[in-house]
C-alpha positions as CSV (number, residue, x, y, z in Angstrom):
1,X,10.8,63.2,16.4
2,X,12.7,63.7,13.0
3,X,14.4,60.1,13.9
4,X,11.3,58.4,14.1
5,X,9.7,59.7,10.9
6,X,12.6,58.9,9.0
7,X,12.4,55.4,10.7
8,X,8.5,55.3,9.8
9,X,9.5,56.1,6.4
10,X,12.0,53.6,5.7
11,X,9.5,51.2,6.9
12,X,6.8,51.8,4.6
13,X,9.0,51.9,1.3
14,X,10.7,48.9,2.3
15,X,7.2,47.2,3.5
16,X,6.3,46.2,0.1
17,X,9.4,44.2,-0.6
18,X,8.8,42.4,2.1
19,X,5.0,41.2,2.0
20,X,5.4,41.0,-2.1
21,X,8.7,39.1,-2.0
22,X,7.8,35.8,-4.3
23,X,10.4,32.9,-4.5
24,X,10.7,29.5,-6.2
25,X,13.2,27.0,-4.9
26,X,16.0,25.3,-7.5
27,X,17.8,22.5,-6.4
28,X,19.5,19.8,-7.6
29,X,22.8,17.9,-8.3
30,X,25.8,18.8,-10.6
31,X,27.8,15.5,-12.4
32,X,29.8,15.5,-14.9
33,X,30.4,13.8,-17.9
34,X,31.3,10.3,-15.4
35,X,28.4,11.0,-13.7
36,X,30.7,11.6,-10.6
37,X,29.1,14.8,-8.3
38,X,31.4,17.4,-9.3
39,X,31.9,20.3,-6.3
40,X,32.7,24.0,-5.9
41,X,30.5,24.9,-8.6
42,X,29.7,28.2,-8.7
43,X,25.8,29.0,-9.5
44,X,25.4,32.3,-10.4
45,X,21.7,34.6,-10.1
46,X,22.2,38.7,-11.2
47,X,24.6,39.7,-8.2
48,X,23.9,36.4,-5.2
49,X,24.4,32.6,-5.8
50,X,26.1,29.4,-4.2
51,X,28.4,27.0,-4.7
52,X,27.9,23.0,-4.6
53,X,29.0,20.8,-1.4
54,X,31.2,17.8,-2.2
55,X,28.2,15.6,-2.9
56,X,27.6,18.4,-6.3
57,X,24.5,19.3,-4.0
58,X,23.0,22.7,-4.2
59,X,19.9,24.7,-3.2
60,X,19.4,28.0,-4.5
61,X,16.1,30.6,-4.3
62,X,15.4,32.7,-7.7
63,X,12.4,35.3,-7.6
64,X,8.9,34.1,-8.8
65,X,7.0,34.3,-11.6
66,X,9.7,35.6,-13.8
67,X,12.5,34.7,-16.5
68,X,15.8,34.2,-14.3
69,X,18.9,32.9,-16.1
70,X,21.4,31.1,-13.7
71,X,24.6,30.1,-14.5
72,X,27.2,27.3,-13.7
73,X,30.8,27.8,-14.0
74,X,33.8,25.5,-13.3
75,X,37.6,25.9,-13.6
76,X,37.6,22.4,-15.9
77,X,34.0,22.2,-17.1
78,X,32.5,24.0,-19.7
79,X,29.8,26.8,-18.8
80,X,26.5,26.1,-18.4
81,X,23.4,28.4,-18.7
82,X,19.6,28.0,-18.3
83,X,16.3,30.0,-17.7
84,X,13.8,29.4,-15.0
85,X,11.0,30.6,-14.7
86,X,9.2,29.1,-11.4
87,X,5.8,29.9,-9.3
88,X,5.7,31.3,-6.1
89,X,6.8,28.4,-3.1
90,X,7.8,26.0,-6.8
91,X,10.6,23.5,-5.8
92,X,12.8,22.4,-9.0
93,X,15.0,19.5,-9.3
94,X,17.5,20.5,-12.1
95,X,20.3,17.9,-13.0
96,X,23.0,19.4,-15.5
97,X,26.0,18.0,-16.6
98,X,29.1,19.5,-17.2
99,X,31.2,18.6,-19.8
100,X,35.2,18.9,-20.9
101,X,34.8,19.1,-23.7
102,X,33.1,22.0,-26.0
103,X,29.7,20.2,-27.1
104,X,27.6,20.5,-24.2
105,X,24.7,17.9,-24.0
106,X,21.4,17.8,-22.6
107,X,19.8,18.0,-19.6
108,X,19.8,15.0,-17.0
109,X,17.4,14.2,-14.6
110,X,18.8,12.3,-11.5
111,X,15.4,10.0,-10.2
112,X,16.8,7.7,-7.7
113,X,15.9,4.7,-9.7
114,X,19.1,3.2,-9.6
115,X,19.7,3.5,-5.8
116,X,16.8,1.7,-5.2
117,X,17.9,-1.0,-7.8
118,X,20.7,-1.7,-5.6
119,X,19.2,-1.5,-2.4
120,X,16.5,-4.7,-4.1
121,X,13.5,-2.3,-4.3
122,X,10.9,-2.6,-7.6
123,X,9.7,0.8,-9.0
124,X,6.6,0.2,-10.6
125,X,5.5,3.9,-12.6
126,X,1.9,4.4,-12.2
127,X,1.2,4.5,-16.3
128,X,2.2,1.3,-16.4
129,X,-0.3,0.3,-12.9
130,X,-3.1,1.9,-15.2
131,X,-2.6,0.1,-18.1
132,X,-2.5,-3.1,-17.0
133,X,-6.0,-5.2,-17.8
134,X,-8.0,-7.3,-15.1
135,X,-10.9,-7.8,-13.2
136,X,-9.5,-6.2,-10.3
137,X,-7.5,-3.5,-11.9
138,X,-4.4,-1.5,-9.9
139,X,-1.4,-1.8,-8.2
140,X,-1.8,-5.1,-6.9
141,X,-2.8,-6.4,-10.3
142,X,0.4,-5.9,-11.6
143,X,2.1,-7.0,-8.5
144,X,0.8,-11.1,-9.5
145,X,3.0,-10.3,-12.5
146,X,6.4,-10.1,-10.3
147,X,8.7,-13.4,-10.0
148,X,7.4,-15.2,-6.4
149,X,4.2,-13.1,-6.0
150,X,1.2,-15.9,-6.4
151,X,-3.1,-15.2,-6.0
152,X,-5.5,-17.4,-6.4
153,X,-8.7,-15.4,-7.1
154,X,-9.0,-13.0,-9.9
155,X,-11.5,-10.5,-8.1
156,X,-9.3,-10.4,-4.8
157,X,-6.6,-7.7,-4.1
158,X,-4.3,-10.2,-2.2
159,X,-1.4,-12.3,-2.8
160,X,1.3,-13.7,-1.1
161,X,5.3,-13.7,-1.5
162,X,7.5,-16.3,-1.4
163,X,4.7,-18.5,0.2
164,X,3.9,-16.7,2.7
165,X,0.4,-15.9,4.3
166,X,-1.5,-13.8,2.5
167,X,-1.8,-11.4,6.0
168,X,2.2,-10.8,5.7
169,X,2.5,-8.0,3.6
170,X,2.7,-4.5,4.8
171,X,1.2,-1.8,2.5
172,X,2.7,2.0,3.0
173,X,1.0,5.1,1.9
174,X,3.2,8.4,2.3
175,X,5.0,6.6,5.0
176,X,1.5,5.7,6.8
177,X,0.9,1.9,7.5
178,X,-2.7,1.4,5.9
179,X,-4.9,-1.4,7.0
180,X,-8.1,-3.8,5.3
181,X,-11.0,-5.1,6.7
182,X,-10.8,-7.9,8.8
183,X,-14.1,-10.3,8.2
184,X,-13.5,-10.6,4.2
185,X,-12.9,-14.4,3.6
186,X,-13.5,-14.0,0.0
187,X,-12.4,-12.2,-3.2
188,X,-16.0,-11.5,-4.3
189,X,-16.8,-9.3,-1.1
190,X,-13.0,-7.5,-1.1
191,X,-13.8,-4.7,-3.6
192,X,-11.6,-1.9,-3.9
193,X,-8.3,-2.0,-2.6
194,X,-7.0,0.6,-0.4
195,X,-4.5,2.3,-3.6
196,X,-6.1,4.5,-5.8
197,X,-3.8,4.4,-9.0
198,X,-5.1,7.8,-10.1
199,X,-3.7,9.4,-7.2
200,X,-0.3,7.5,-6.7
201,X,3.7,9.1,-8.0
202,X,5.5,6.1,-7.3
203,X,5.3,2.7,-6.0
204,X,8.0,0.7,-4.7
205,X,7.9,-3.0,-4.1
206,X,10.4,-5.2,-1.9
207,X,9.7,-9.0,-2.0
208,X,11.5,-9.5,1.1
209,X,15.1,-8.8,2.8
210,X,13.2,-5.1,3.6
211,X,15.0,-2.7,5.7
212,X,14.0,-2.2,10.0
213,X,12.0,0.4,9.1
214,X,9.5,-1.7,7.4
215,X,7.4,-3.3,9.8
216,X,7.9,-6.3,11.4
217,X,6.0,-8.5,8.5
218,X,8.2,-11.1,6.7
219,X,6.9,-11.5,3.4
220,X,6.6,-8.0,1.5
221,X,6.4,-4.1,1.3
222,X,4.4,-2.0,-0.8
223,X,5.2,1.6,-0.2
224,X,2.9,4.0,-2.1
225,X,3.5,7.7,-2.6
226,X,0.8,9.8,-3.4
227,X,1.9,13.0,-5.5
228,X,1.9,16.4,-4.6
229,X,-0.3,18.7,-7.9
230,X,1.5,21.2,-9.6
231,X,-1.6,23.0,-11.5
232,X,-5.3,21.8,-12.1
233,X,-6.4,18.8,-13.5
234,X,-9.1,16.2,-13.6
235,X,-8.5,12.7,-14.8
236,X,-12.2,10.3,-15.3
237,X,-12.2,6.4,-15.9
238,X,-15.6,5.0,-16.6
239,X,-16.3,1.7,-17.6
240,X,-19.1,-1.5,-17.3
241,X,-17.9,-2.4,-14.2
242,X,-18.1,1.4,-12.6
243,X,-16.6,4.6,-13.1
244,X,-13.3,6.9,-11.1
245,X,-12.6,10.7,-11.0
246,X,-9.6,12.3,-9.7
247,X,-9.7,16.3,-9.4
248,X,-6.1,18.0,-8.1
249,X,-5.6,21.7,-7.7
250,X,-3.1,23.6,-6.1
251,X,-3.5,27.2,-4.7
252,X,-2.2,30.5,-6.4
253,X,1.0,30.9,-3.7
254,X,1.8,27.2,-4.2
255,X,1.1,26.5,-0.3
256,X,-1.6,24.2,-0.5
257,X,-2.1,21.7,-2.4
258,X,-4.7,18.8,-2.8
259,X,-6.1,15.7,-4.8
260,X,-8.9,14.0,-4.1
261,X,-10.3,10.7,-5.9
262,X,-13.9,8.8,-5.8
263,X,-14.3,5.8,-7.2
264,X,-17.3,3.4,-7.9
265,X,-17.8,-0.3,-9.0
266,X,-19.7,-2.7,-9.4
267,X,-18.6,-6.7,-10.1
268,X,-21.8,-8.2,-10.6
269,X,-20.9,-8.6,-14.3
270,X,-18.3,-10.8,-13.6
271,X,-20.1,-13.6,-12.3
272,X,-22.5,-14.5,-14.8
273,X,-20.5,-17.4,-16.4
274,X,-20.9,-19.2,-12.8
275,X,-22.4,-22.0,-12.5
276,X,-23.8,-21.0,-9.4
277,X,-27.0,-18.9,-10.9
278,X,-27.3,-15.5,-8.1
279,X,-28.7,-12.2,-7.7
280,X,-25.9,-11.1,-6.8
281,X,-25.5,-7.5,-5.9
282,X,-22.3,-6.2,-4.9
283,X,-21.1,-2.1,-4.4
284,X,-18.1,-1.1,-3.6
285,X,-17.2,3.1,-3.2
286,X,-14.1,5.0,-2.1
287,X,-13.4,8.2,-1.4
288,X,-9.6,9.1,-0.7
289,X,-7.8,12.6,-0.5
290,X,-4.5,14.0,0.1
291,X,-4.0,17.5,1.2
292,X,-0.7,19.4,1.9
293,X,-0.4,23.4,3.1
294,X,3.2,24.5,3.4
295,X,3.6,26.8,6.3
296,X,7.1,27.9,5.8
297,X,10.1,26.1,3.4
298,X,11.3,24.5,6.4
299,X,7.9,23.1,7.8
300,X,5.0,21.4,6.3
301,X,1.1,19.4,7.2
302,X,-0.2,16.7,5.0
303,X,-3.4,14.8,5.9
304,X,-4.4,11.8,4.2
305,X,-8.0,10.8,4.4
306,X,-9.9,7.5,3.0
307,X,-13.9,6.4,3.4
308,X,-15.3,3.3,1.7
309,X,-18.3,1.7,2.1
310,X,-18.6,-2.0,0.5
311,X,-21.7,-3.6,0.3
312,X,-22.1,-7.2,-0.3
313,X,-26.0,-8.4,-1.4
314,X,-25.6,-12.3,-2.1
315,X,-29.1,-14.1,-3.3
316,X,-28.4,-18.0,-4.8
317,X,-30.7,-19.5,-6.7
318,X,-29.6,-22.6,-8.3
319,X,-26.5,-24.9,-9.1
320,X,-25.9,-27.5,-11.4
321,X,-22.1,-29.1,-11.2
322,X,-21.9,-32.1,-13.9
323,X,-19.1,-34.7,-13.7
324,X,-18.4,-38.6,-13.9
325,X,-17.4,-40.1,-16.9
326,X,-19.3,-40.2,-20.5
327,X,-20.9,-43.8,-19.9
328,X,-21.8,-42.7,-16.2
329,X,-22.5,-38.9,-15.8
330,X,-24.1,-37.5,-12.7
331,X,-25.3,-34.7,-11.8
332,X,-25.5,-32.6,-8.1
333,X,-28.6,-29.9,-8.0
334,X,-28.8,-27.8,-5.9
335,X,-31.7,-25.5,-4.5
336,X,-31.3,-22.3,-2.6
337,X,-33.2,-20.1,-0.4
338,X,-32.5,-17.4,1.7
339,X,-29.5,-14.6,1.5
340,X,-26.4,-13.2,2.7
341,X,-26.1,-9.4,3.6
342,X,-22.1,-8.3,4.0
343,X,-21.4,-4.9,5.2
344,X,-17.6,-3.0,5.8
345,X,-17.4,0.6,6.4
346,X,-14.4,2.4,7.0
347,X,-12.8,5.6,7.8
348,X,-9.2,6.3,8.2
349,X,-7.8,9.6,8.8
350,X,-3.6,10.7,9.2
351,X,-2.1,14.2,10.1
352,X,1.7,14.7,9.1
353,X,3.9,17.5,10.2
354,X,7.2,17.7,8.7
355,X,9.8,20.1,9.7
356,X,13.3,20.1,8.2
357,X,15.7,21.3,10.4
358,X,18.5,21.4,7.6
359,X,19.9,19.8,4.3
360,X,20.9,16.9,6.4
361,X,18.0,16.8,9.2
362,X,14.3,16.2,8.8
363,X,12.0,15.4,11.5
364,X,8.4,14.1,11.5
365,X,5.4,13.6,13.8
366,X,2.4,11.1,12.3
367,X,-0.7,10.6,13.7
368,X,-3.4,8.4,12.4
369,X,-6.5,6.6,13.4
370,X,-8.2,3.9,11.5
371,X,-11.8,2.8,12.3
372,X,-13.8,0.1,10.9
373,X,-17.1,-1.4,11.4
374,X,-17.8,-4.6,9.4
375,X,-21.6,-7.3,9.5
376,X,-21.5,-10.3,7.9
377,X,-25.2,-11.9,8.1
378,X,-26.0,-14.7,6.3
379,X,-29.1,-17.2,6.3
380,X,-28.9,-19.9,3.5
381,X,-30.3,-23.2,3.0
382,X,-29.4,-25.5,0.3
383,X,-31.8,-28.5,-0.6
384,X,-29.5,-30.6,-2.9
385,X,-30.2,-34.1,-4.7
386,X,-27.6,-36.5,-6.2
387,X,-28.7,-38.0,-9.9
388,X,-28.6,-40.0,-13.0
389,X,-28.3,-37.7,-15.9
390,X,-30.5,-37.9,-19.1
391,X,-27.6,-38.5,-22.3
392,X,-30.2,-39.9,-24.8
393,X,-29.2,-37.3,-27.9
394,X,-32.4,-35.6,-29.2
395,X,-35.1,-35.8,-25.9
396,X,-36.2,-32.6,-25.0
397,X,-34.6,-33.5,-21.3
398,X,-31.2,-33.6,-22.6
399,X,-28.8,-33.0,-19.8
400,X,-31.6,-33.2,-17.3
401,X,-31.3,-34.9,-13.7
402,X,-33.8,-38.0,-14.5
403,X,-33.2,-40.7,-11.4
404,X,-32.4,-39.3,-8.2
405,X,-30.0,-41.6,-6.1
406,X,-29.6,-39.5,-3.3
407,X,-31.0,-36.0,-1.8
408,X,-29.9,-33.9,1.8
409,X,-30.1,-30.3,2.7
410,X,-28.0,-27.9,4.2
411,X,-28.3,-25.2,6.5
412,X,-26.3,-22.1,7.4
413,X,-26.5,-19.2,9.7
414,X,-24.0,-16.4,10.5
415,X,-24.3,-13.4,12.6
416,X,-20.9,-11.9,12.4
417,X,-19.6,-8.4,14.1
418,X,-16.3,-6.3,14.1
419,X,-15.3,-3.3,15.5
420,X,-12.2,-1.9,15.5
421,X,-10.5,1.3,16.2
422,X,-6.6,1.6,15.7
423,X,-4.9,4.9,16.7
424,X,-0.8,5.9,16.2
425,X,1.3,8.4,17.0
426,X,4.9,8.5,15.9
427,X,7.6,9.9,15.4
428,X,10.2,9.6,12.7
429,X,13.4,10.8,11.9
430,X,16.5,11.0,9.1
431,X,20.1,12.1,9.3
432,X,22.5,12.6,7.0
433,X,26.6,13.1,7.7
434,X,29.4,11.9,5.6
435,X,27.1,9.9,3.2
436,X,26.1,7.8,6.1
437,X,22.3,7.9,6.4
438,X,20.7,7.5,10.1
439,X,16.9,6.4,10.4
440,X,15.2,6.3,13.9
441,X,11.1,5.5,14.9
442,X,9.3,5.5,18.0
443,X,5.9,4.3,17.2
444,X,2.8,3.7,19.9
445,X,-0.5,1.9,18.8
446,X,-3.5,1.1,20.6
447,X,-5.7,-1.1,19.6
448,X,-9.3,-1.7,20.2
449,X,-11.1,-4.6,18.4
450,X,-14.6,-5.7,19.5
451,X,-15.6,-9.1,17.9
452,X,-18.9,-11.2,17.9
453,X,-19.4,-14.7,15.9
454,X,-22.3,-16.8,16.0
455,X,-22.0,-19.7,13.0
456,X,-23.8,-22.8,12.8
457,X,-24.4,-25.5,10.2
458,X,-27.2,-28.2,10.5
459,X,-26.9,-31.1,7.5
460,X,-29.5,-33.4,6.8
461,X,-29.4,-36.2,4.6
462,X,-33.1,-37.9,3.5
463,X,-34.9,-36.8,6.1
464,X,-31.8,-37.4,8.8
465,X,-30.2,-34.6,10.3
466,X,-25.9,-35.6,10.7
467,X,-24.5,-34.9,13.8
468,X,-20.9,-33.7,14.1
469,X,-18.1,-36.8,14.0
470,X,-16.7,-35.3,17.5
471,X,-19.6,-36.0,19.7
472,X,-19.6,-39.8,22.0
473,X,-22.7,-40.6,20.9
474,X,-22.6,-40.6,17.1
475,X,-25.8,-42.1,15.8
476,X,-26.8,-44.8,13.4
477,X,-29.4,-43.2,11.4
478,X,-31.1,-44.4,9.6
479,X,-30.5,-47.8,11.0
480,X,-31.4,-46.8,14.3
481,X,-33.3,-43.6,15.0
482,X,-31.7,-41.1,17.2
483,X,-33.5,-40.2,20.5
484,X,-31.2,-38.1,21.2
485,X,-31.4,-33.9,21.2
486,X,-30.7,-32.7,17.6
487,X,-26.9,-31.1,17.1
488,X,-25.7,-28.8,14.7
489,X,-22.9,-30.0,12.7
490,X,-20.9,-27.2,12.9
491,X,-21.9,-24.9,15.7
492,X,-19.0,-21.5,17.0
493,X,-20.3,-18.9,18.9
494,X,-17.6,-16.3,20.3
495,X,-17.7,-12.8,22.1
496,X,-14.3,-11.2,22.3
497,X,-12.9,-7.6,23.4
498,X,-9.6,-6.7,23.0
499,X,-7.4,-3.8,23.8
500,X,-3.6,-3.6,22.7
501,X,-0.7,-1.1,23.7
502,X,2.1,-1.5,21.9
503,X,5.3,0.6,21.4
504,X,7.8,0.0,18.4
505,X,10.6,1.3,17.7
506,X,13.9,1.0,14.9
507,X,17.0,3.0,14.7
508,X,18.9,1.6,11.1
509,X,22.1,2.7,9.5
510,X,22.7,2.7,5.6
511,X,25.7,3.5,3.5
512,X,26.3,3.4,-0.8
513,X,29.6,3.4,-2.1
514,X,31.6,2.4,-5.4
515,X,34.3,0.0,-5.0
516,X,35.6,0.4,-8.7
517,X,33.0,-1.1,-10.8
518,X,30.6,-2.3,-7.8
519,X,28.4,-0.3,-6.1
520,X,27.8,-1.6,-2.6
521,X,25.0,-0.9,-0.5
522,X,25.2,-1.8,3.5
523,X,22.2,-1.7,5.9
524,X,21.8,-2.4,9.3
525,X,19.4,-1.8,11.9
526,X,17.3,-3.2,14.7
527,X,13.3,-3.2,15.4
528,X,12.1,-3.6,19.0
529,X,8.5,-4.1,19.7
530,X,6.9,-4.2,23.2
531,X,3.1,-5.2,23.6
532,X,0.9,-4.9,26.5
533,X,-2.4,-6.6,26.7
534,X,-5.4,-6.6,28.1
535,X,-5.4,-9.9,29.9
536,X,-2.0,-8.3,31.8
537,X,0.3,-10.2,29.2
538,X,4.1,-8.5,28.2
539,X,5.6,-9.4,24.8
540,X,9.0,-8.2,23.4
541,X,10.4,-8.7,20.6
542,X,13.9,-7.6,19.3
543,X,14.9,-8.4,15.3
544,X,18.5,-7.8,14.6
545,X,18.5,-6.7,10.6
546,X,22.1,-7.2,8.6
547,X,21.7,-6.2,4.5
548,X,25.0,-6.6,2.1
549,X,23.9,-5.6,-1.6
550,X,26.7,-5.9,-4.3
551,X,26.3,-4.6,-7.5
552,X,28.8,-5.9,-9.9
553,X,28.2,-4.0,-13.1
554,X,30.8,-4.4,-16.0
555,X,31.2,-3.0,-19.3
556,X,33.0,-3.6,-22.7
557,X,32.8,-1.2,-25.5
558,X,35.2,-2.4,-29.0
559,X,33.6,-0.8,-32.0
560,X,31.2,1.5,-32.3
561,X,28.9,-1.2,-33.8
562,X,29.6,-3.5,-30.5
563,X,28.6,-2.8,-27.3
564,X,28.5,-4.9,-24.4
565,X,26.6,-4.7,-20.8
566,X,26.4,-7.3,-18.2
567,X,25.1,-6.2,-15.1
568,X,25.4,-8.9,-12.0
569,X,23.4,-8.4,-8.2
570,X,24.3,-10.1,-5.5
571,X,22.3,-9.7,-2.1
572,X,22.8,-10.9,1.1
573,X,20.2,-10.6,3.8
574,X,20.2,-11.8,7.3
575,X,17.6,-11.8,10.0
576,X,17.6,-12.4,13.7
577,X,14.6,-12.5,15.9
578,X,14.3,-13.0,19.6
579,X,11.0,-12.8,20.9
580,X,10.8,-13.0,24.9
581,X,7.2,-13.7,26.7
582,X,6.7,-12.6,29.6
583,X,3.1,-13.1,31.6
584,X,1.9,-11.3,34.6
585,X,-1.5,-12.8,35.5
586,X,-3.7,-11.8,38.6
587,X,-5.0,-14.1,41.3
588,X,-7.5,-13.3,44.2
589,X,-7.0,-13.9,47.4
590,X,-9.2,-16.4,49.1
């Protein structure tokens, strides 16, 4: 009995250091005055502490929400002291470096910048995404500013690399492939792209020669990270063209933590210098958030979570277009009636789990599901006439159509469908052992698209409707009359269901190293992609990746009113695809 009170007693006194133990998390790197990782540094806290690995790396908890001095000694390197004071769950990345000699300078923060320099990725920072001017303004704005990265429409989000197709660059948020509608055929019905700037930490930018892991796109990757908040705070935009509000908090243990941003606009100010004369009425608002609860310092769940709704209200009017030459200037005019109605909603939703199993092991399981419905209904006819115009300087018809030569009319219907749901689950993986880095996927997809289009075009020219070029029996109106049944000139109607299982997977291998004044980076790695389709057909494909980065960088310093820094890249990228086909078709049996 006496043994189990004293047991009983010991647990409630040592109770409360348990449930009220707070702890912040400092980690970091130790270089010294080379900028060479410098190990068996001793880090000292009161009576506990740790020592750095051979790569200068160290991870150390200090108690919460007070002032803890830690201290870095080193047989050759001068002492080093400084005073945390971090929240409850707070991760720190501290830098120092240790010098020889007895002045001891200031703090250094290790980014990563430079490894990505050498591996041929562009950081873009996010102040600079904000500040950039244009119609469409964010990341992709600034993007069309990068050597080999070509749009040609202002008010579209798009652009292509190195010539590609404008449908061949992969966009990453937090890892997550995102996705765009799939009916837009213009830049005035686009909207808002998919990044929200007031939410994004860094944005990284590879204009090809991208790693296995990447996708199996050939012209570009844009891999967005959203941040994680580290207190409150609201950040607003508002402007003619529509507003933005971003609101991130973070709760008091420093588990969970979210952002969330809305955005609205409104481009019908931009086409008012047209000469196409509309009511033109187009909405575009998003709503994206990012939310992340850490369970334990070892294991963590993010969502990310996007709806937008674009709206597209198209009314022409009228249309002048002058040209010809200043003896001879005509004039087309053109009439309009009726409307197009655009419509694209979607809602895309991922769950992340990430566990680290150690310093060298993390582990990750993505699932995410995209879902888009999209209309595109149109009804427009165009009466148009060909004319003479008026150049005699001081009639009140100056500039008017006076003679018409030649008039027609034009006629177009759409009644356009989509939807699509895309679902993923993944897996994802990253090992570290001897400064050898190890990256593995396994990735399955479904996808099911449903797809209507009815389009047709009917032309008439002074009272005679055109048939299309591609039919036996082209008339010879108006020298003969046609008898025959009257054909649209353009005419596609098209119903089609889809349904795609496909499995992908990569396993790459990456290595950095300094060979005296180079730093080298190696990649390798290999992407495997099996698809299975509804109508019973088996593709594979297999892409071999080989990357060789050198980094010459070379530096000459005479007086201390000379300095000298050339820097030299060289890169070396290969690719190898194989792609097999393989059908498996179904016959019945007579």
């Amino acid at each position: 009995m006496n043994t189990k009170f004293q047991f009983l007693t010991s647990l409630f006194i040592l109770l409360p250091f348990f449930v009220f133990a707070q702890t912040g998390t400092l980690r970091g790197v130790i270089l010294d005055e080379f900028n060479n990782p410098v190990d068996n540094v001793n880090i000292r806290v009161d009576d506990t502490g740790t020592t750095t690995n051979e790569n200068g790396f160290f991870i150390l908890k200090i108690p919460a929400n007070q002032d803890i001095t830690v201290t870095f000694t080193h047989i050759s390197l001068k002492k080093t002291v400084a005073t945390f004071n971090l929240k409850n769950g707070e991760e720190l990345e501290f830098n120092p470096v240790m010098q020889t000699n007895v002045e001891q300078i200031a703090t250094v923060v290790i980014s990563g910048r430079k490894r990505k320099d050498v591996e041929g990725i562009i950081t873009l920072k996010p102040a600079t995404i904000r500040k950039i001017p244009g119609a469409n303004a964010g990341v992709e704005n600034l993007l069309k500013t990068l050597p080999g990265v070509n749009s040609n429409n202002e008010l579209s989000t798009q652009y292509s690399v190195r010539g590609g197709n404008y449908d061949e660059n992969l966009v990453y948020v937090n890892g997550i492939e995102v996705y765009r509608p799939f009916l837009i055929r213009s830049g005035q019905q686009e909207g808002l792209s998919f990044v929200n700037t007031d939410l994004v930490q860094n944005v990284d930018f590879s204009a090809g020669g991208f790693q296995a892991k990447y996708g199996d796109k050939l012209s570009s990757v844009l891999d967005i990270t959203y941040r994680k908040p580290t207190e409150f705070g609201v950040a607003a935009d508002l402007s003619l063209l529509g507003g933005s509000i971003a609101i991130e908090a973070v709760s008091n243990d420093n588990k969970l933590t979210g952002i969330v941003g809305v955005r609205y606009r409104d481009n019908s100010l931009l086409v008012n210098a047209k000469e196409t004369e509309t009511n033109y009425d187009p909405k575009f608002l998003d709503v994206q958030s990012f939310v992340t609860y850490n369970f334990t310092d070892k294991f963590s769940l993010s969502f990310l979570g996007n709806a937008s709704i674009n709206k597209y209200n198209y009314e022409p009017q009228t249309r002048q277009t002058n040209f010809g030459t200043l003896a001879d200037p005509i004039a087309l005019l053109v009439f309009y009636e009726g409307q197009e109605k655009d419509a694209y909603q979607t809602l895309f939703g991922a769950l992340q789990g990430t566990y680290k199993v150690n310093d060298d092991l993390n582990l990750s399981l993505v699932a995410s599901t995209y879902h888009t419905t999209e209309e595109e209904y149109f009804d427009i006819l165009a009466q148009y006439r060909l004319g003479e115009v008026n150049t005699n300087i001081g009639d009140e018809d100056l500039g008017e159509v006076e003679f018409s030569e030649g008039i027609g009319g034009q006629l177009n219907h759409g009644r356009n469908d989509l939807d699509a749901l895309i679902t993923t689950i993944e897996h994802k993986g990253d090992f570290e052992m001897n400064e050898n880095n190890f990256e593995w996927s396994i990735k399955y997809t479904n996808e099911d698209i449903r797809d209507r289009l009815v389009e047709w075009e009917v032309i008439d020219s002074a009272g005679f409707t055109v048939n299309p070029p591609n039919l036996d029996n082209f008339d010879n109106q108006p020298y003969q009359p046609n008898e025959g049944p009257i054909t649209a000139y353009q005419n596609v109607r098209a119903t089609n269901n889809t349904s795609i299982d496909r499995i992908q997977a990569y396993l790459q291998w990456s290595r950095r190293f300094d060979v005296g004044d180079s730093k080298v980076w190696v990649n390798a790695g290999a992407r495997c992609i099996i698809g299975m389709y509804k109508e019973m057909v088996l593709q594979v494909l297999h892409k071999p990746y080989l990357a060789l980065e050198h980094k010459l960088q070379l530096n000459q310093t005479g007086k201390k009113t000379c300095c000298f820094d050339l820097e030299l890249v060289f890169i070396t990228n290969l690719l190898f695809t194989e792609n097999y086909v393989i059908k498996m078709e179904k016959y019945n049996q007579m």
